[in-house]
Phi, psi and omega in degrees: 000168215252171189234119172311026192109019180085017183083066204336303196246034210289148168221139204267102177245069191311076176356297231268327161218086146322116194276292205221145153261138202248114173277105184231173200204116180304132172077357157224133203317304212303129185225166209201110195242132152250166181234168184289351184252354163352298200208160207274145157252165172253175205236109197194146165253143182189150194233155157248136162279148174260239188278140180284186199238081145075051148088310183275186194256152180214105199242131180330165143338084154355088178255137202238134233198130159276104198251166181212107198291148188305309239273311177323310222286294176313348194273001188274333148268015168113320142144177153283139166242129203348138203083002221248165155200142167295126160217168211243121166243150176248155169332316206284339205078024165266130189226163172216149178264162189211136164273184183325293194310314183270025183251343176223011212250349196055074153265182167311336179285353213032218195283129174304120177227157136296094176259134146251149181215129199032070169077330191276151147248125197255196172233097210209128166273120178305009195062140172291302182258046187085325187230151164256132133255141192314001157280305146346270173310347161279316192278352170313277199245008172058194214279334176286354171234005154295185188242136168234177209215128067121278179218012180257155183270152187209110187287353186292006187280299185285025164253099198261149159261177155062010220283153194246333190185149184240121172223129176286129164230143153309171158263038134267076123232020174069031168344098152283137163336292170235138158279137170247126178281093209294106191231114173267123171218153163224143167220164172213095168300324218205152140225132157266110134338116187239120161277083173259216155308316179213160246214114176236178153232180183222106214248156170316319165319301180326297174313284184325316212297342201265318192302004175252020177243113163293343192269350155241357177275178188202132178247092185278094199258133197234094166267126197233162189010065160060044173212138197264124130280142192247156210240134163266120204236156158245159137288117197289356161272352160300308196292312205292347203276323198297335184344273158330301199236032181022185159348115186192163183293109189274353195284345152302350176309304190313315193287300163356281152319330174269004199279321179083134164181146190308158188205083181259134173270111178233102161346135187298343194254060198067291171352168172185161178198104182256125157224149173314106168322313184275350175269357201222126174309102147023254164339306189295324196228140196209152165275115185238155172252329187206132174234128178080358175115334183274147182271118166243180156298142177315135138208168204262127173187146190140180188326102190182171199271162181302340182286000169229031167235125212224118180253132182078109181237107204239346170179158205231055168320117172249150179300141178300320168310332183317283233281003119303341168290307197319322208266304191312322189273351191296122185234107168264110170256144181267147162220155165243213161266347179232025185204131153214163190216156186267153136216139195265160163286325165295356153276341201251340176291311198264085146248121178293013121322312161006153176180151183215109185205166191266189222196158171168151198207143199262128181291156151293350187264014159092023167268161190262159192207077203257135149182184193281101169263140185282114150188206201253128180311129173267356164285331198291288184328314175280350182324317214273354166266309208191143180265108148018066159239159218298344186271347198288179168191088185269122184251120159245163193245145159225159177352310180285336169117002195281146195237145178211148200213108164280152174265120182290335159295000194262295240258344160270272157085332191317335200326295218242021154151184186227139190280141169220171191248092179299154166236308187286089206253119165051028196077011194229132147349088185303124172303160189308317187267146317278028174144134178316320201207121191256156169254142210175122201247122174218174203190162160305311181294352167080067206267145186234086197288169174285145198305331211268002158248040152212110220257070162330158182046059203275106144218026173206132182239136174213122190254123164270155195230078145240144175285151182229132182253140186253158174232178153212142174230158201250140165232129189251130187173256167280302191261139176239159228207139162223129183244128187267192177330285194266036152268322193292285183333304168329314212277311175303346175245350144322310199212038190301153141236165186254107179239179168224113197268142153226127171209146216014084165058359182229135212240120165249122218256151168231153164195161215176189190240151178330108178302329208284306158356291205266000130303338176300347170307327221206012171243038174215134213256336165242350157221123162280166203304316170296000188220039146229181182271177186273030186245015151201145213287137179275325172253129212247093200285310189322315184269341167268008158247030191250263260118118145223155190276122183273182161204142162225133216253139175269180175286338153298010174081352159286143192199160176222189178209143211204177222234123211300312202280347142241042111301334183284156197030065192248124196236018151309307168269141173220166170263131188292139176217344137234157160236126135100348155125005178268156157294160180288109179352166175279000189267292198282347206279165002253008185216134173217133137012330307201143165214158188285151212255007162307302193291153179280122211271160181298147194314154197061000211282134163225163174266096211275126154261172188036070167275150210229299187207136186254045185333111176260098154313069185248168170010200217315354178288337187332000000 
């Protein structure tokens, strides 16, 4: 996905070294972050059993953890008490509750730790003896509160990684069953080489992303030397299509793949193995990270013959004609409301429109980016749908889905260049990564538009017969900021959240972008999110979890004011930029207020229409 603002916001939380884990209690403020050198650690080994094997036990690997007993750890918030439950959250937002007795009871499961291992921090009970078993683990915490594998019970389930936050709650307080915890980190454990027509990786970051689609992961259990493991798995025709093609209708991975083309898999030591996509199921073969709940080097696996299941997996070579078919099939549509038309790119290379001039467009991180681009006028083009007026509003959409929406008046427009839909960079193809086909404005004059209106991966033009209107909107702090329309926009197809408003009793869907985002303009007295590099962090959460005042303001001069430490990372509230799946009413347009009727809401809040301006009481605003 394309990066907000330097990724405006990224918070950089590395799985591979988890900075603090955050200790809470439901209903009270007081929260508590520890790190792994905190507290003394013990020194222990344990295996958990998974599914028993036809009546018998099946048991993990002997794993060994520098551990921090849970119990130290609690007491800081005063510890638990009966009735009480634990709940364990991991980064991904996989979460499980534990009641008082087993975080304090001597159960069979023995002690509860903050175990690291490779780095990691896990959730792992030492075992009485060394072992957890699903016996163990029924007689602990009995059947509402094990881990089962479909209807069989598997204590490796209560071998948590990554853990992110420990929270105490009553059983008033309404415990959900499961939670997801909205956390962004980027790390890179691992890469793959993806070989084609052109050349990507496929980094591990990548990989957690797809385990948060349930519709591509898979957890796979594989018996193998008469011992059954369990796989967190993707497909491996998944991962070579997203290389390539990101975010996408993955079930063309599948069409793709049944297509037949060559595929070598090659190992860190050397090894290789080539095989045909049509001789090996879909279904059958995958890509993995973890086995048994522990984290390895990628590797290739499943119902498949042994000479292809390949450890430490280091590049992937595909055959090249795939990835010219791929360009052949590529289809850009255009529509109206009463027309849409197909173009292949060998329709948009001969359109006698066609034109070649240079062209160039400024990164956020404030580098320029210049060549000669090959494409098509894109007023010639929707030409051939519909005629053009000025009054219009055109939304294009790419592949991944980030959206961006011209003024048809912009895009007619020529004095200072002509918008084209490029296939050509310097005479060359535009490669699959990052897209056949770009938006991209060029002219003699050499015209240099902003990187977030020059759209990669073009695979939809769509003319609305609304007028499009520009707004700005202001932020004020260290740095003061005017963000016009299509920065908003950029930042809202980057980072959409969803939420649902209840007002006088009637529940409303909004979406829009995270308010705590859009401190990073301005919470910093020496760098904005676009002009530094990514080896610093754009949001400066240390001062927004110290406190600061926010106000936010409308255009008519109502304004409220809220408080930075619950906002931060609050993705509850946001500023609207639809409603109900519309542009927002005219009361509201072109930014409104809003927080999801889920969340608990921040102290002051009301809901500002037509926002206007975001004061951060920072340096001299202070």
């Amino acid at each position: 996905m394309r990066k907000f603002l330097m990724l405006l916001l990224t918070v950089f939380i590395s799985a591979s070294t988890m900075l603090s884990i955050t200790v809470s209690r439901v209903g009270n403020d007081n929260t508590f972050a520890f790190e792994r050198n905190d507290f003394p650690k013990v020194i222990f080994t344990v295996r958990y059993e998974g599914i028993a094997l036809d009546g018998g036990p099946n048991w993990g690997e002997q794993i060994r953890f520098e551990g921090i007993p849970v119990v130290s750890i609690l007491e800081y918030l005063g510890g638990m008490s009966e009735g009480e439950f634990l709940e364990v959250v991991a980064s991904d937002g996989y979460s499980k509750v534990f009641p008082f007795e087993a975080i304090y009871g001597g159960t069979p499961l023995g002690k509860p730790f903050i175990g690291y291992t490779d780095e990691r921090p896990y959730f792992v009970f030492n075992g009485n003896d060394g072992e957890v078993s699903n016996k163990d683990m029924l007689n602990a915490l009995g059947e509402e509160f094990s881990h089962y594998k479909g209807e069989k019970p598997s204590a490796k389930g209560l071998l948590m990684k990554d853990v992110f936050q420990l929270i105490i709650s009553s059983s008033d307080s309404g415990f959900p069953e499961s939670r997801t915890v909205d956390v962004s980190f980027e790390e890179t454990r691992w890469e793959i080489a993806v070989r084609g027509m052109t050349e990507s990786k496929f980094t591990s970051s990548d990989f957690d992303k797809m385990k948060g689609d349930s519709s591509l992961f898979n957890t796979i259990d594989i018996e193998r030397k008469e011992s059954i493991s369990s796989y967190s798995a993707v497909p491996l025709g998944v991962v070579i299509y997203s290389s390539s093609h990101g975010p996408s209708d993955w079930s063309l991975s599948k069409s793709l793949w049944d297509t037949g083309y060559d595929i070598t898999l090659v190992a860190e030591d050397g090894y290789s193995v080539t095989f045909n996509t049509s001789e090996v199921s879909f279904d059958s073969i995958y890509l993995t990270d973890e086995v048994d709940g522990i984290l390895h080097e990628p590797s290739v696996v499943g119902e498949i013959s042994g000479n292809l299941w390949v450890k430490k997996l280091s590049m992937i070579e595909m055959e090249v004609k795939v990835v010219d078919e791929r360009r052949e099939n590529y289809r850009l549509t255009v529509r109206s409301a009463e027309k849409e038309k197909e173009f292949s790119i060998a329709d948009l290379e001969s359109n006698r429109y066609y034109i070649e001039d240079y062209g160039q467009y400024t990164t956020l991180a404030g580098s320029v980016r210049g060549a000669i681009y090959g494409g098509v006028s894109m007023k010639s083009l929707i030409s051939e749908v519909v005629e053009l007026n000025p009054e219009s509003t055109i939304k294009i959409t790419a592949v991944d889905g980030y959206e961006m929406i011209y003024s048809a008046r912009d895009i007619l427009n020529e004095e200072e260049g002509i918008w084209i839909i490029a296939l050509k960079q310097d005479g060359e193809y535009l490669p699959e990564d990052p897209g056949y086909l770009r938006t991209i404005k060029v002219g003699p004059s050499r015209p240099n538009i902003d990187g977030h209106s020059s759209i990669s991966m073009v695979s939809d033009i769509e003319i609305v017969n609304k007028e499009y209107s520009d707004y700005t909107l202001k932020i004020t702090g260290f740095i003061e900021f005017l963000l016009d329309r299509s920065t908003i926009d950029s930042g809202v197809s980057c980072h959409k959240q969803n939420v649902v408003y209840t007002n006088k009793g009637e529940d409303f869907s909004y979406s829009g972008i995270p308010l705590w985002l859009l401190f990073a303009f301005s919470d910093d007295p020496d760098y904005a999110p676009h002009m530094q590099d990514s080896s610093i962090i754009s949001y400066n959460s240390s001062l927004a979890e110290k406190g600061y005042k926010v106000e936010i303001i409308a255009e008519d001069g109502f304004a409220i004011t809220l408080d930075s430490k619950e906002l931060h990372m609050n993705n509850g509230v946001i500023l609207a930029t639809t409603k109900n799946n519309e542009e927002l009413p005219e009361d509201e347009w072109p930014l409104v207020l809003v927080w999801d009727k889920t969340i608990v809401p921040p102290e002051g809040i009301k809901s500002v229409k037509k926002v206007a301006q975001i004061n951060l009481l920072v340096g001299k605003y202070q």
